[in-house]
N, C-alpha and C positions, 0 to 999 in steps of 0.2 A: 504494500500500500504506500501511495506516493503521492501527494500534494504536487502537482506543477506549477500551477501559476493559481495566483488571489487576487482579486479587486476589490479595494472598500471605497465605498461612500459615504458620508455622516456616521460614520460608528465610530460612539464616544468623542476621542479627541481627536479624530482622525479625520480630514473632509476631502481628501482624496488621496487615496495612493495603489501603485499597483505590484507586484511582485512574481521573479519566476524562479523556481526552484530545480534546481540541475545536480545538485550536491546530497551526500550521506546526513552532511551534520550541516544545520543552518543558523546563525548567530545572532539574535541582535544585539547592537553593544549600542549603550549609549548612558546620558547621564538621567535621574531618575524624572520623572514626570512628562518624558517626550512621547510614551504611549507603544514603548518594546511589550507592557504584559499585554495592551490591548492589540496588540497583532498575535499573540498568541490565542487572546477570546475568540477574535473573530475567526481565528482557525476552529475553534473546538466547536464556533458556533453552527459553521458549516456539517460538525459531526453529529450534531444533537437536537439545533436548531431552540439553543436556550444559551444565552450566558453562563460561564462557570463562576460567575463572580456577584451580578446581579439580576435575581430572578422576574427583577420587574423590565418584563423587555422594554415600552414607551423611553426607560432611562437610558438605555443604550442609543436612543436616538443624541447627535449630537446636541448642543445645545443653542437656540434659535435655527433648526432643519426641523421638518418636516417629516423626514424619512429618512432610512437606511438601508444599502442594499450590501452583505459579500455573497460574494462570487468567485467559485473554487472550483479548478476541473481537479479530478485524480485520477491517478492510473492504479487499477486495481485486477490484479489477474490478466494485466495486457488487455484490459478494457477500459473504456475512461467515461467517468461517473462526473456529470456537471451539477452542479450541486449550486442554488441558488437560496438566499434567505433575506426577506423586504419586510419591512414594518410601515406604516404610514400611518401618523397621528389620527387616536380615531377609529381606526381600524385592525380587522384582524393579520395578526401576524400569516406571510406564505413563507411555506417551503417549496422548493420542487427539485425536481431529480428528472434531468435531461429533457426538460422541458412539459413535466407533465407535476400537475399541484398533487400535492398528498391531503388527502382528505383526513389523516388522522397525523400528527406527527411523532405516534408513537412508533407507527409503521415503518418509520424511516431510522429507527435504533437499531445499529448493529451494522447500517452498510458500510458506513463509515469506522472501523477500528481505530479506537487514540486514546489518550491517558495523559491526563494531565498531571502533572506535579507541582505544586506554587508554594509559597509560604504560608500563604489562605489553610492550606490543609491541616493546619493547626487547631482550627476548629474541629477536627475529629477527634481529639483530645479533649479539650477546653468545651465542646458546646455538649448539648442533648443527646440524647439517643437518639431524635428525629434523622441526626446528621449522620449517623453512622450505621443507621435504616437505609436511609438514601444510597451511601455508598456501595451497601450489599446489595441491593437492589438495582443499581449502575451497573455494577459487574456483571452479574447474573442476566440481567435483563437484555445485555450486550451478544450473550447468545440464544437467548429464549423468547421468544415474541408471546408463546403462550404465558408464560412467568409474567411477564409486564402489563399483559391483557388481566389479569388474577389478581396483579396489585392492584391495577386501576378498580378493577371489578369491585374487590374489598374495601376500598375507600369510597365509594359509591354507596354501599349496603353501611358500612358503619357509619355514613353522614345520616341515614336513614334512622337507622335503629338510633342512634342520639336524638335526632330531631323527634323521634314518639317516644323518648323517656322525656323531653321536655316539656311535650303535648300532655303526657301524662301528668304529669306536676301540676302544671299549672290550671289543668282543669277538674284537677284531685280523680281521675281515675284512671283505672287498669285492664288489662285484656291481655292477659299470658298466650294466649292463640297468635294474634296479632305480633307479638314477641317473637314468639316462636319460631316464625316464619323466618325472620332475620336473623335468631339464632343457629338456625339450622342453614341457611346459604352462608354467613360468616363461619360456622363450623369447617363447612364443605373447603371455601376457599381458601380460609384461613390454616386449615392443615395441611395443605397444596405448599405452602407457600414457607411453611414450617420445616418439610419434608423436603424442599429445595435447597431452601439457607443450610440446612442442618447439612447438606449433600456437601455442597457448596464450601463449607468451612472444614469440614473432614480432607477435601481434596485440594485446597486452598491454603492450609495452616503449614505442612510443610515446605509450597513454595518459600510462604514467608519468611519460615523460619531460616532458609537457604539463604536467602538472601540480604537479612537482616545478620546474620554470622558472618559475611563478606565484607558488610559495608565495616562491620564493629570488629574484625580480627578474632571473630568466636570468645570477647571476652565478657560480653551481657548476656543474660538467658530472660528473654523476655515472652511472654503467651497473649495468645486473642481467644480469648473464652467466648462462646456463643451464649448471650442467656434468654431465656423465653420460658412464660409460662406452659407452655406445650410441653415443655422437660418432666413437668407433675403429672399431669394429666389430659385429657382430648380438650380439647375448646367447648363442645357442650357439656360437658361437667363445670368447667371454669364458669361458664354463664347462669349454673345452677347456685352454683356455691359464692357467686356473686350478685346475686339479684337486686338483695337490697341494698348492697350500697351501691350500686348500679343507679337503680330508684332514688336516693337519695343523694348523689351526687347529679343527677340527671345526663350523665353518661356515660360511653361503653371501658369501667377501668379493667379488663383484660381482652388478650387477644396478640394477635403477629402485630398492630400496632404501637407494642409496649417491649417487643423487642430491641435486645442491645449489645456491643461489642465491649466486653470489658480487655482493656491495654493493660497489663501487668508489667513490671521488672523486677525481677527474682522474688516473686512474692508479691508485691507493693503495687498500689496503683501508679500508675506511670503519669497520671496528673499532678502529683502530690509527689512525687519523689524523684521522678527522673528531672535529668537534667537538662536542658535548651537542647543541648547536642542531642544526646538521647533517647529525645522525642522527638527529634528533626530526622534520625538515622531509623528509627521507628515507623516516620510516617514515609523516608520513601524508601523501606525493604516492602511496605504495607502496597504500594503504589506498582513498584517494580513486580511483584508479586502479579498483582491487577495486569501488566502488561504481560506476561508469562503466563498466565493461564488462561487470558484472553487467544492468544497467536498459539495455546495450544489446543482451545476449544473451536478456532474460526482453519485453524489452518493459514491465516494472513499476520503478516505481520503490524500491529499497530502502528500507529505514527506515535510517537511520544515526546509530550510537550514539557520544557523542564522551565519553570521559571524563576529564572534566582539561584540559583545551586550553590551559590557560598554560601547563601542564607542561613545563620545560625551553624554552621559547620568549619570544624577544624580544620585544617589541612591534610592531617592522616587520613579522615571518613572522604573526605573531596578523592583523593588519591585514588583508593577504593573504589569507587564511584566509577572513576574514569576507568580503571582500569574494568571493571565488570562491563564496560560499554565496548571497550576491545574486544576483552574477549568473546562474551555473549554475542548471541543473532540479536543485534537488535535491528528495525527500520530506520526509514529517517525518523531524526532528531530536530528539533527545533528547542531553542534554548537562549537566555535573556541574562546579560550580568552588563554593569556599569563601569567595566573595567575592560576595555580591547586588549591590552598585551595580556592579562589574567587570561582571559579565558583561551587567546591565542596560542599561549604556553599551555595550557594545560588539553587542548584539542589537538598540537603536536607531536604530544604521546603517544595517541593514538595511531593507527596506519590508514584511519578513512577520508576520505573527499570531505573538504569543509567551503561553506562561503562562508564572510561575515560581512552584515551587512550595518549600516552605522545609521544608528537613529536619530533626528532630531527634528522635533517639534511635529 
């Protein structure tokens, strides 16, 4: 999988530019606020057809434009995928793929393989389990169109079942039948969905763990615990044994929605006790992992987006780094530091095709 060429228009800080990509490893170097992370968004945006950074697309429009358009061909399997993504104030966001609209832009997850890395990833540490829901669900979802149909499905049905425990409340009554109905389709998908991540993290944990020993010299022992109420019991027992405070909270407190990724280091939570380094070397074995199981579930290699890579990182983990880029299969690369001879020297190491391209303003 290969990125050729990009066009943007009004995206973010960017009111026109165009670029062509011929090289293994691509660079932009520049000083910080000239918009090197926002040439990596609008790459991902092309893969996903959503911001990696912010979910309200209108704000990715620039500011006093109207609109936004990139525009990305790729070559993928010696065939080349044109990939188009517009917004106009007002209106609904289009995707399209060589000239024809996707009526769902779910449907378009997975043609594009890529994996971003940013300093932002810090939040899968630091934030909710929503955010580390999300990530399982990226990955996974990257090869499974049914899996991502099942999420959507489940969040549909649990907006539901919430919305008639609140009906309930507020007009002081009940109808267990009615309940029922939602209990038994969230069961349904919700074990789906259980039975996946569970799959998923079994064949998933030793990439990790591969790769997280590489960057760190095998001297952390760090774990990703899956946790879910599904571990106790089925989801319709859960909804039994939770009714009333169900009822009294007026919504749905169990389920795949309350799933979460616990970060350990030797024991410890790794929010609390690791170190900047630590959790920076954590979050991309966790990432590289995601690229590696991705190109061994698609057969393609992803494109992988790296933003920042001294960020919070020593010299010896950087070193590491580069060197697993050597020597692993990886695709192209795309990649952002504030420093041209840094990153120059440390791409020299390597033996693959590089441009770097210099950013400003």
């Amino acid at each position: 999988m290969n990125l050729e060429q990009i066009h943007i228009l009004n995206f973010k800080n960017i009111s026109e530019t165009s670029f062509h990509f011929t090289k293994k490893i691509n660079c932009f170097v520049g000083k910080n606020g000239q918009g090197k992370t926002n040439l990596l968004d609008a790459i991902y945006y092309l893969a996903f057809g959503k911001s990696y950074f912010n979910p309200i697309a209108v704000q990715n429009i620039k500011h006093s434009e109207e609109f936004f358009v990139v525009d990305g061909t790729f070559s993928k399997n010696d065939k080349q995928e044109h990939i188009v993504c517009s917004l106009k104030r007002g209106q609904k966001k289009i995707l399209k793929r060589n000239g024809k609209v996707y009526d769902k832009f779910a449907d378009h997850v997975g043609l594009i393989p890529l994996v971003m890395i940013s300093p932002s990833d810090q939040d899968l540490i630091s934030e909710g389990s929503e955010t580390r829901r999300k990530f399982i669900d990226l990955v996974i979802s990257q090869q499974s169109s049914a899996y991502l149909q099942q999420v959507i499905q489940y969040q549909k049905v649990l907006s539901q079942r919430n919305a008639l425990l609140k009906y309930f409340a507020i007009n002081r009554v009940f109808d267990i039948d009615t309940l029922s109905v939602y209990n038994e389709q969230l069961h349904e998908l919700g074990s789906a969905i259980f039975i996946k991540r569970n799959e998923f993290m079994k064949e998933f944990h030793p990439i990790f763990t591969k790769y997280h020993q590489q960057i760190t010299g095998n001297n952390e022992t760090v774990e990703i615990k899956y946790e879910s109420q599904l571990h106790e019991k089925p989801l319709i027992q859960l909804f039994d044994d939770f009714l009333q405070k169900d009822r009294m909270l007026q919504y749905t407190a169990v389920g795949t929605h309350k799933d979460d990724l616990l970060f350990e280091i030797n024991g410890y939570p790794i929010k609390k006790y690791g170190s900047q380094g630590q959790q920076k070397s954590l979050l991309i074995a966790l990432k590289l992992a995601q690229f590696d199981f991705i190109k061994k579930q698609s057969g393609v290699l992803p494109i992988l987006l790296f933003d920042d890579i001294f960020d919070k990182l020593d010299a010896d983990r950087v070193k590491q780094i580069v060197q697993m880029v050597n020597d692993a299969t990886f695709g192209q690369l795309f990649m952002t530091d504030t420093h041209q001879d840094r990153t120059e020297l440390m791409i020299k190491s390597t033996d693959l095709d590089y441009e770097i391209f210099k950013i400003t303003n």
